[in-house]
C-alpha positions as CSV (number, residue, x, y, z in Angstrom):
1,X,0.0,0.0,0.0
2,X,1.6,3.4,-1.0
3,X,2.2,6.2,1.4
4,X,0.2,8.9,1.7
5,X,2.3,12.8,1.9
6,X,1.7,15.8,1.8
7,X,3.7,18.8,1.0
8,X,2.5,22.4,2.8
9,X,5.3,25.1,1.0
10,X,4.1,28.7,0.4
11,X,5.8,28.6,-2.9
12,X,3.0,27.8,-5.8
13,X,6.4,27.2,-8.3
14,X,8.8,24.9,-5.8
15,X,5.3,22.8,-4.8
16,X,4.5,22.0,-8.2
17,X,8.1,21.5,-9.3
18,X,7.8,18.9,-6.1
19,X,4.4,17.3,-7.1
20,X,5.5,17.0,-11.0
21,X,9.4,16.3,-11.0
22,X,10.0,13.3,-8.5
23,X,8.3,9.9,-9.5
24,X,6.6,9.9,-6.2
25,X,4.8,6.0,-7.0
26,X,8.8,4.6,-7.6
27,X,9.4,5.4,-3.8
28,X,6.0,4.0,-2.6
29,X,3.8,7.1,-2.3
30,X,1.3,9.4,-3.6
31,X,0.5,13.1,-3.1
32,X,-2.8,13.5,-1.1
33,X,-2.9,16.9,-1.3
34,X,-0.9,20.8,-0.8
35,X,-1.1,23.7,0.8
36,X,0.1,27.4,0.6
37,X,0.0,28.4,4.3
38,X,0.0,27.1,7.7
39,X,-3.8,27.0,9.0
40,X,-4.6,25.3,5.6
41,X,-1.5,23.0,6.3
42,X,-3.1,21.9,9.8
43,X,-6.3,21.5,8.3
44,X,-5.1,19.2,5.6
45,X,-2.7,17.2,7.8
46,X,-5.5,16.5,10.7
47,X,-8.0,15.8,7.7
48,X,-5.8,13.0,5.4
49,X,-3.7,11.8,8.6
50,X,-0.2,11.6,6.4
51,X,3.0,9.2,6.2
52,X,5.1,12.0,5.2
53,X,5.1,15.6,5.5
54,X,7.0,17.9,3.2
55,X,6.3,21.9,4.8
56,X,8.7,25.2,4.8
57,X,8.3,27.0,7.9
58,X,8.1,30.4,7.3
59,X,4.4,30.7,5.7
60,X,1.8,33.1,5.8
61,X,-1.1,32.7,9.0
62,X,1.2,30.4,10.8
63,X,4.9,28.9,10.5
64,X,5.8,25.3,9.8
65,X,7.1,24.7,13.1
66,X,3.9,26.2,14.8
67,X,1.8,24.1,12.4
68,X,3.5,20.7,13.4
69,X,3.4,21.3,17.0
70,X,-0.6,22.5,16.7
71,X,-1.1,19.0,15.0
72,X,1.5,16.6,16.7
73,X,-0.4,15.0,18.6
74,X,-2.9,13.7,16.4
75,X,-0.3,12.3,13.5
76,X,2.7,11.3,15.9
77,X,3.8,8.5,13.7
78,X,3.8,10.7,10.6
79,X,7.8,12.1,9.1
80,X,8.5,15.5,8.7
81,X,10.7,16.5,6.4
82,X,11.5,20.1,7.0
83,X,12.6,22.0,3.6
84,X,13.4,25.7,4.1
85,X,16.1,28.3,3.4
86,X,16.5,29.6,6.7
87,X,19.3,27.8,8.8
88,X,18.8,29.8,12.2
89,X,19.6,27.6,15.0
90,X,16.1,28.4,17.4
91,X,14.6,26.5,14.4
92,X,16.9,23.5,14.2
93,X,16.5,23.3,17.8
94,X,12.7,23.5,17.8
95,X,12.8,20.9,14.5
96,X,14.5,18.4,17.1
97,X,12.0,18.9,20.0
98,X,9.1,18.2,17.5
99,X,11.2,14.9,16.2
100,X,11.4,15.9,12.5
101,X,12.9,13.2,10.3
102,X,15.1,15.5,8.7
103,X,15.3,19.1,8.0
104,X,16.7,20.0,4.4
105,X,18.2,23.8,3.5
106,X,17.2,25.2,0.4
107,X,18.0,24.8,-2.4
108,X,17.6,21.4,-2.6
109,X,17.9,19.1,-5.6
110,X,15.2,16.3,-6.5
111,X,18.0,13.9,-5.9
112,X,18.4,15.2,-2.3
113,X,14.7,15.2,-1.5
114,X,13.9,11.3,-3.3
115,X,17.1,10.1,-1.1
116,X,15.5,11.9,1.9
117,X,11.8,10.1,1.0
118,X,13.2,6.7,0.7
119,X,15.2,6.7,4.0
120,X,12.0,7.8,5.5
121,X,9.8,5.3,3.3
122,X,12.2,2.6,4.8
123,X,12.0,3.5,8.5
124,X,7.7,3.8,7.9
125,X,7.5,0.1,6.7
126,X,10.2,-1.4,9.1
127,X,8.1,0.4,12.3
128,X,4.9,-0.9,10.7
129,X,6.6,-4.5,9.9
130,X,7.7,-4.3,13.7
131,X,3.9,-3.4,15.4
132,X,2.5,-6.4,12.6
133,X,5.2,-8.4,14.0
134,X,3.7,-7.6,17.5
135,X,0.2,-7.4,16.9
136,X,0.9,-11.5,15.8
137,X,3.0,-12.2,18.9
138,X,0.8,-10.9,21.0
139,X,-2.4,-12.8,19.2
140,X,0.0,-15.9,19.1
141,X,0.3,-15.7,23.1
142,X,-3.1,-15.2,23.5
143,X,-4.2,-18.0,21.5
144,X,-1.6,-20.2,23.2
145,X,-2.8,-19.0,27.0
146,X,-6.3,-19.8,25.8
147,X,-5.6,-23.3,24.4
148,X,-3.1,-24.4,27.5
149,X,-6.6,-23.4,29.9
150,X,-8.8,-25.5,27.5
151,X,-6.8,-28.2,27.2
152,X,-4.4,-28.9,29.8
153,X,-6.0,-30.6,32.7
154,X,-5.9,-29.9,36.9
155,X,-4.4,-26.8,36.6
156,X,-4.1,-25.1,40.0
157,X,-5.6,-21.5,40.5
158,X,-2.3,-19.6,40.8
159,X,-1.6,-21.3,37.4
160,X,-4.8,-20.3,35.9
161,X,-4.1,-16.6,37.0
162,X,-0.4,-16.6,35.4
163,X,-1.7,-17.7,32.2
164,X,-4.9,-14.7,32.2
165,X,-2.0,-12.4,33.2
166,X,-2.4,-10.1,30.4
167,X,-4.7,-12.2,27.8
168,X,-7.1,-9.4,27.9
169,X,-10.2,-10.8,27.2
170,X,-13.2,-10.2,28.8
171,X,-16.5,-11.8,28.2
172,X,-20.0,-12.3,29.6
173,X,-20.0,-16.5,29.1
174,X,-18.0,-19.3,27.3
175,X,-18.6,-22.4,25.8
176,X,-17.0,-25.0,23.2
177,X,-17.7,-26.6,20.5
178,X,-15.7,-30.0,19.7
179,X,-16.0,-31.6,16.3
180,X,-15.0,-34.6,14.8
181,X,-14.9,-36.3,11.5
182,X,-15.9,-40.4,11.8
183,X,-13.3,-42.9,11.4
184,X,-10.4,-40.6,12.7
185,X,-10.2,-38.3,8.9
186,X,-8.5,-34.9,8.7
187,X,-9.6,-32.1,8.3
188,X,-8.4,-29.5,5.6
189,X,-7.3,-25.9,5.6
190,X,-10.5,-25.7,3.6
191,X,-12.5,-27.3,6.5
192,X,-11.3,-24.9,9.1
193,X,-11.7,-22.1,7.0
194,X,-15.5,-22.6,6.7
195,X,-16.2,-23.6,10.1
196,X,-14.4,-20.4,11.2
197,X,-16.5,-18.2,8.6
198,X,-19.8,-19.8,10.3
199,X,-19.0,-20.3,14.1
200,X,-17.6,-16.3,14.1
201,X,-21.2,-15.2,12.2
202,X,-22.7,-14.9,15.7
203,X,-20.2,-14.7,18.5
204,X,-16.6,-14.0,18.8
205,X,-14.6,-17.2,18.1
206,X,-11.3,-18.7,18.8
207,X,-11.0,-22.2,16.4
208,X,-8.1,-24.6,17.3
209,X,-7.2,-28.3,15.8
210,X,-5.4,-30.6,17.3
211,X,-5.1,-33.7,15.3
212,X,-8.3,-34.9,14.1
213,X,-10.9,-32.4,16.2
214,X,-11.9,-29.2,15.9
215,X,-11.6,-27.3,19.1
216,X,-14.1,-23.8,19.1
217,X,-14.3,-21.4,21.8
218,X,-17.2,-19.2,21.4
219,X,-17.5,-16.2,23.6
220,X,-20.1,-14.3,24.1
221,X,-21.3,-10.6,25.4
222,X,-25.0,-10.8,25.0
223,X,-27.5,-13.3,24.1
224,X,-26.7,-15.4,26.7
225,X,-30.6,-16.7,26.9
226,X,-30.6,-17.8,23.3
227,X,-26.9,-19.1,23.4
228,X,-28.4,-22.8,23.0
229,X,-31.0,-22.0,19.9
230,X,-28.0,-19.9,18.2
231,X,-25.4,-22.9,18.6
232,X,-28.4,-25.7,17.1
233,X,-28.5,-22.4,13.8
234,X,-25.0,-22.3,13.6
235,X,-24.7,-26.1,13.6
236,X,-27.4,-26.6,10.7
237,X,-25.4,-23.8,8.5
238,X,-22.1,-26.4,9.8
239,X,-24.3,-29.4,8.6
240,X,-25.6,-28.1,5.4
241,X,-22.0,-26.2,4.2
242,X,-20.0,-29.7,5.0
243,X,-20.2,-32.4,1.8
244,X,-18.5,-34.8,5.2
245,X,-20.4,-35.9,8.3
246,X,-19.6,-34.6,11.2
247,X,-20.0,-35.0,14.6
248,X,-20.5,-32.5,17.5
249,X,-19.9,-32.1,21.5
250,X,-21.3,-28.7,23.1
251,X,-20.0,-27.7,27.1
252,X,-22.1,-26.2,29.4
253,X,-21.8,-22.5,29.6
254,X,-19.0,-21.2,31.6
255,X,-19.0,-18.0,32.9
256,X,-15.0,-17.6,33.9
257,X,-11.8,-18.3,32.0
258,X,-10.5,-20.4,34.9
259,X,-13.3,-23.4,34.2
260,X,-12.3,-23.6,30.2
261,X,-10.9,-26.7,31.3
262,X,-14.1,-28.1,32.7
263,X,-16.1,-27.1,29.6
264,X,-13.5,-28.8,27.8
265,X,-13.5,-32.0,28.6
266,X,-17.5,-31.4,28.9
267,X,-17.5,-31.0,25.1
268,X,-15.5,-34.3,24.8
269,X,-17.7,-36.3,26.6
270,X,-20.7,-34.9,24.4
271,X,-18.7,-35.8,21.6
272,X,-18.0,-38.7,23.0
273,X,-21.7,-39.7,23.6
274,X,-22.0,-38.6,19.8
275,X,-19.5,-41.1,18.3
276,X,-20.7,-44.2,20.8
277,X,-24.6,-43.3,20.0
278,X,-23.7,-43.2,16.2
279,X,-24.9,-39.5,16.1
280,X,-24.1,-37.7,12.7
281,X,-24.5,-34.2,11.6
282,X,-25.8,-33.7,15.4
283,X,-24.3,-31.8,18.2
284,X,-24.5,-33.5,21.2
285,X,-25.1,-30.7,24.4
286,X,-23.3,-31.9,27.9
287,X,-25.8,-32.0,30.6
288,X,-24.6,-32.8,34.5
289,X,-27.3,-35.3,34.9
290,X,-26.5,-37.3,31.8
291,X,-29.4,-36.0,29.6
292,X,-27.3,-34.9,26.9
293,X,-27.5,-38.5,26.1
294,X,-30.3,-38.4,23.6
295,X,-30.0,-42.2,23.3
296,X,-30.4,-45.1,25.7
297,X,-27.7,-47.1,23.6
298,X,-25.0,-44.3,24.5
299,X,-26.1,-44.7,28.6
300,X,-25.9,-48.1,28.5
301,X,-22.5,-48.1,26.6
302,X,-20.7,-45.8,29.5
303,X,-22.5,-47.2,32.5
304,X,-20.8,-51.1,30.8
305,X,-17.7,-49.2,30.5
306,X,-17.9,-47.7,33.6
307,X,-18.6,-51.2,35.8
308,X,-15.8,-53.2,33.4
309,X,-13.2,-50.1,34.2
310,X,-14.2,-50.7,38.3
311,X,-13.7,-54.3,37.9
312,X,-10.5,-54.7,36.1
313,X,-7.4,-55.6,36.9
314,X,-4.3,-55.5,34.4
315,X,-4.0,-59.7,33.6
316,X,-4.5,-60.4,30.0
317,X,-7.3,-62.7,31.1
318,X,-9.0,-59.3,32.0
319,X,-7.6,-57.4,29.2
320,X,-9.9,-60.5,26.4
321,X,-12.4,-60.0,29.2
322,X,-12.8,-56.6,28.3
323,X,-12.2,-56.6,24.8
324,X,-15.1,-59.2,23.8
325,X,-17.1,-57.1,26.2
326,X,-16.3,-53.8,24.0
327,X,-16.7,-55.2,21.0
328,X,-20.2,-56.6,21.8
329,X,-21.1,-53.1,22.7
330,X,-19.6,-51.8,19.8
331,X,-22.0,-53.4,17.6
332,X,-19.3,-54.2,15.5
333,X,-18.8,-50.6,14.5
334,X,-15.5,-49.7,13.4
335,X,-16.2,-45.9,14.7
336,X,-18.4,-46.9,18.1
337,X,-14.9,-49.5,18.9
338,X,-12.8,-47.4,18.5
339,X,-14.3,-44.7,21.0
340,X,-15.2,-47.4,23.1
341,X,-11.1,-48.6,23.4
342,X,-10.0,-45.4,23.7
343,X,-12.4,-44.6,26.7
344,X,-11.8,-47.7,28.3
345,X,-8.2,-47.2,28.2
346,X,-8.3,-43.8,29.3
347,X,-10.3,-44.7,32.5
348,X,-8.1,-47.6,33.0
349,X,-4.9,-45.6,33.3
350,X,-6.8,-43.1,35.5
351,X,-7.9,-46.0,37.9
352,X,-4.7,-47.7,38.6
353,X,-3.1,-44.5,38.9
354,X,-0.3,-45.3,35.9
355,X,0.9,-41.9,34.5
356,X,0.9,-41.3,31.1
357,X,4.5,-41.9,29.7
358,X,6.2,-41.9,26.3
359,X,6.0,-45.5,26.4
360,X,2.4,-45.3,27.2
361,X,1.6,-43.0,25.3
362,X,2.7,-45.3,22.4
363,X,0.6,-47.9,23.4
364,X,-2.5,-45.7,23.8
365,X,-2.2,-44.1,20.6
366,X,-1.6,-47.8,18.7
367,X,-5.2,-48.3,20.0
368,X,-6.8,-45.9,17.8
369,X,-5.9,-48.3,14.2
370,X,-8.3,-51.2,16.3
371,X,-10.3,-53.1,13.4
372,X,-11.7,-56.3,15.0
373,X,-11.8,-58.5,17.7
374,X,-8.7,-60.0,17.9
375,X,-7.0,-57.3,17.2
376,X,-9.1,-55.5,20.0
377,X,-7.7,-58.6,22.3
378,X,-4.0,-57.8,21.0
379,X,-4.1,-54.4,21.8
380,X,-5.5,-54.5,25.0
381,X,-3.3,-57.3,26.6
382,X,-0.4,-54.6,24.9
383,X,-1.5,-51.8,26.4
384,X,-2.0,-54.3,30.3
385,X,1.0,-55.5,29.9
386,X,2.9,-51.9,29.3
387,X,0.5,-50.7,32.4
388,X,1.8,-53.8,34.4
389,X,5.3,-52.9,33.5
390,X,4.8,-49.7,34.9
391,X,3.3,-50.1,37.9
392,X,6.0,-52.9,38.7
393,X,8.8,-50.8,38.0
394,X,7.8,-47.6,39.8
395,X,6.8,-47.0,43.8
396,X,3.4,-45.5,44.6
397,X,5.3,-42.4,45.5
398,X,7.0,-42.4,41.5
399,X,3.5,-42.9,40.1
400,X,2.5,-40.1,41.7
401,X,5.2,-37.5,40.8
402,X,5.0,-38.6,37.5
403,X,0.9,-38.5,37.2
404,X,1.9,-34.8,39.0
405,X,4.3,-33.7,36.4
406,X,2.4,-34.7,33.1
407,X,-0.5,-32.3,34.3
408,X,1.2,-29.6,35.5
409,X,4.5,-29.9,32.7
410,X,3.6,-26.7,31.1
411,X,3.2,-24.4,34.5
412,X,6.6,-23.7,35.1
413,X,7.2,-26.6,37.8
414,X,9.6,-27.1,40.4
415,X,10.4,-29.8,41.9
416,X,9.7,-28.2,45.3
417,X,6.1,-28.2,43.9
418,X,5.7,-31.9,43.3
419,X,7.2,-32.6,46.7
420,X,4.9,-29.6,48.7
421,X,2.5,-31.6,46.9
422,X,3.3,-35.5,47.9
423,X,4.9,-34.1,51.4
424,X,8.3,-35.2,50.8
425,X,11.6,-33.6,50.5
426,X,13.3,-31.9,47.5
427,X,16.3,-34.1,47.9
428,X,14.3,-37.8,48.5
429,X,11.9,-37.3,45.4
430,X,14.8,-36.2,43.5
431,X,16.6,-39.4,44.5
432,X,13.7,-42.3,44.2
433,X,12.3,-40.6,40.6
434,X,16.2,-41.2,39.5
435,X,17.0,-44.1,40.8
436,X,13.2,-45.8,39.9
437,X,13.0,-44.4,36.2
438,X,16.6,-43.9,35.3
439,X,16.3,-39.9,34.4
440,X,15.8,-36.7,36.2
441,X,12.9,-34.9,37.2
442,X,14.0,-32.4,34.7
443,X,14.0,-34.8,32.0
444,X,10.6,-35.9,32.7
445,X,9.2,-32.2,33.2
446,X,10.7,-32.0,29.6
447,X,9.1,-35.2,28.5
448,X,6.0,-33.7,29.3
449,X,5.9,-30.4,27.8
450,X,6.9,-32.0,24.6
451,X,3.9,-34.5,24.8
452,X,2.1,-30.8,25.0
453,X,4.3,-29.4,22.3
454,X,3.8,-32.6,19.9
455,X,0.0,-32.5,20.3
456,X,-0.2,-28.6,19.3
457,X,2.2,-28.7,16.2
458,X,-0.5,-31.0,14.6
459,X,-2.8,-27.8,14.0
460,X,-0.7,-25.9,10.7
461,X,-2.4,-22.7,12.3
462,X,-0.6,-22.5,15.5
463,X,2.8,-20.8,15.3
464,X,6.3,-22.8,17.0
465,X,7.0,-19.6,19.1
466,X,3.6,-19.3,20.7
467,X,3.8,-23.5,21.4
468,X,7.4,-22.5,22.8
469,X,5.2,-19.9,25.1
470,X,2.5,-22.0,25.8
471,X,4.4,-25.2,26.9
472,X,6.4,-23.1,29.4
473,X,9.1,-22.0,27.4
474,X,10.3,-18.5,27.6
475,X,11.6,-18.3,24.1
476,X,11.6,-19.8,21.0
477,X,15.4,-21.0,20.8
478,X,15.3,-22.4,24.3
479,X,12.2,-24.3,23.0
480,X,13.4,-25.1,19.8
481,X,16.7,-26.8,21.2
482,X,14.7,-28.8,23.7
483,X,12.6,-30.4,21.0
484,X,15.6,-31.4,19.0
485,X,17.8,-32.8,21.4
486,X,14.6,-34.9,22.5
487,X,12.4,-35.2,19.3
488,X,15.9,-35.5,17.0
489,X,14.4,-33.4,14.9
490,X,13.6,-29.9,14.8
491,X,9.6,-28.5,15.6
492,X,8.7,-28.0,11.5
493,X,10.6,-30.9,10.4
494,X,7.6,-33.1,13.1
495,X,4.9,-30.6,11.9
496,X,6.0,-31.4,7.9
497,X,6.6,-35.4,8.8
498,X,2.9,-35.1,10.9
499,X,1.9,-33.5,7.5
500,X,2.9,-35.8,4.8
501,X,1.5,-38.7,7.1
């Protein structure tokens, strides 16, 4: 976009020798307009709000100087270039008070004035490179604050309050939105660009992917009695725009930041309910007392889960136990098993206290490719046997600290914290995590800021330097260095490899 100037000279002959004799769209510009004399100068400049100013001072009704410092206020970020044939010093001194870019003696040259231009052409578009460059770190940290509070879980309140530390955003309510293709499918650029364009119709929106769902927080100022009957219109226009099927889990409102969490994973569980109750093109809404299941199938399928979770135990006689039990439930559908697996799992981990380690995290995720039965049974009695492993290997004290660690990774913990926590010393947790798991606390705090950091480069949208922030880095090369020496590659080589699979 050119720059606007304008050139205030009392000289009818040296303006239009100005306006005529410099190739003023070469540097970048264009001449908005000229006056002869101060008063008609200020009007002009407050009026078209120019990049560059071109005045003499000495002028009729009021002097140059007089007219920049009448109008300074209101175009700060505009340069004045200063051309006159007076060289007194009260006016070079006044010149540098009012910050003039540069202040030319006549007679000048075209040469002299086009050199003058660019330099000040340059210095326009670096300062308005730097506040884009800001504006976007400062969106990029906001977006990052918002999705650590949505998605990372059991986040204590003085950690909720250092991520809101300056997010500046301030709404009546919140909910989200989760969404989900069947059968695990990706969503496109295309995809997101669309939901974006239709979710952000009513309310304000913030849209997030990681992996295969489609994360929304809405927020909203007004409307708060109709926030239900505007979701179900903003989910037909999602329905009728999308040539896939879809599915759809809607939170509870939530009337503070610091329960985004909560609404969450409320969203997940609708979505959830969705996938086991075969729900397409539907948006499932979270209710406490299990009404949001608008299917007896779906109750029945999580109350089964639920009582095979409390009996279990981690044999593999329990682990073809429970997957002949899941795949009757499933119905023998490829999208209702795999749900079904994944929540069994989930809740399995969670009820034998096993945290969730690389190695575990392997297993977990080779359970979303399930297909049939006995590949149901193979997975499972993989999964038991890499919980059993675990369990074996570490203390009840270890478990903990670890379960500790991978929900608070991204918070900036200490290890004081974990033992506050577990009401041990510094220097024994230190010891028994090292001597039960064979690395640091440190290398497991890393461990689990990069299961964080891996999760987030999945969504192309979401810059490496606000993941660096929102995984507790404090810059982007600290970050980046961390991932390599533990990933053994760098963050966009994972994203691109992520990409091309």
């Amino acid at each position: 976009m050119n720059l606007k100037v304008i050139i205030v000279e009392d000289n009818p002959l040296t303006v239009r020798s100005l306006v005529e004799t410099i190739d003023w769209s070469a540097l970048g510009c264009y001449i908005a307009g000229t006056a002869y004399d101060g008063e008609s100068g200020r009007k002009l400049i407050l009026s078209e709000k120019p990049d560059i100013l071109l005045t003499d001072i000495r002028m009729p009704q009021s002097n140059g100087l007089e007219m920049l410092e009448a109008v300074r206020d209101e175009v700060s970020e505009c340069k004045v270039i200063v051309i006159t044939g007076y060289e007194e010093f009260q006016y070079a001194v006044m010149a540098v008070k009012l910050s003039v870019f540069d202040y030319l003696l006549k007679p000048v040259d075209n040469e002299e004035v086009i050199q003058t231009v660019e330099r000040a052409v340059s210095v326009i578009r670096q300062d308005r490179e730097l506040d884009f460059a800001l504006v976007q770190a400062q969106t990029a940290r906001r977006r990052a604050k918002l999705l650590s509070l949505l998605v990372n879980p059991a986040q204590r309140k003085q950690d909720v309050s250092t991520i809101l530390d300056g997010i500046d955003i301030h709404f009546e309510a919140y909910y989200v939105i989760t969404i989900q293709k069947p059968n695990g499918r990706i969503f496109t650029q295309e995809n997101l660009n669309q939901l974006n364009n239709i979710l952000s119709s009513t309310y304000r929106v913030t849209v997030f992917l990681l992996y295969d769902t489609i994360i929304a927080l809405m927020m909203l100022d007004d409307r708060l009695e109709r926030w239900k009957e505007d979701c179900e219109i903003m989910i037909d226009k999602i329905c009728e725009s999308s040539i896939d099927t879809l599915r759809m889990g809607v939170s509870e409102l939530s009337y503070s930041l610091h329960t985004l969490n909560q609404a969450y994973h409320q969203s997940r569980e609708a979505l959830w309910s969705a996938a086991l109750g075969q729900q397409m093109n539907h948006a499932v809404y979270y209710c406490k007392d299990g009404s949001h299941m608008c299917f007896e199938a779906g109750s029945d399928v999580n109350r089964q889960i639920d009582m095979l979770v409390a009996q279990s135990n981690l044999s593999d006689d329990f682990a073809h136990k429970a997957a002949e039990t899941i795949y009757a439930l499933s119905g023998q559908q490829f999208s209702r098993l795999r749900a079904m697996v994944a929540l069994y799992a989930m809740a399995l981990c969670n009820r034998h206290n096993i945290p969730f380690t690389t190695k575990i995290d392997t297993v977990m995720s080779d359970l979303w490719d399930v297909s049939d039965l006995e590949d149901t049974r193979c997975r499972l009695v993989n999964l038991n046997q890499a919980l059993r492993v675990q369990q074996s290997s570490y203390s009840l004290l270890t478990r903990s600290a670890l379960q500790y660690i991978s929900l608070h990774a991204t918070k900036g913990l200490q290890l004081s914290d974990v033992a506050e926590e577990l009401h041990v010393s510094t220097s024994h947790l230190s010891s028994i995590i090292r001597k039960e798991t064979g690395i640091t606390f440190n290398e497991h705090l890393t461990e689990g800021k990069m299961t964080v950091a891996r999760a987030m480069l999945s969504d192309p949208r979401v810059l490496v330097e606000e993941i660096a922030y929102a995984v507790g880095y404090k810059n982007y090369i600290s970050f980046y260095n961390a991932f390599k020496r533990t990933q053994h590659m760098t963050p966009t080589e994972y994203r691109n490899k992520l990409a091309l699979s």
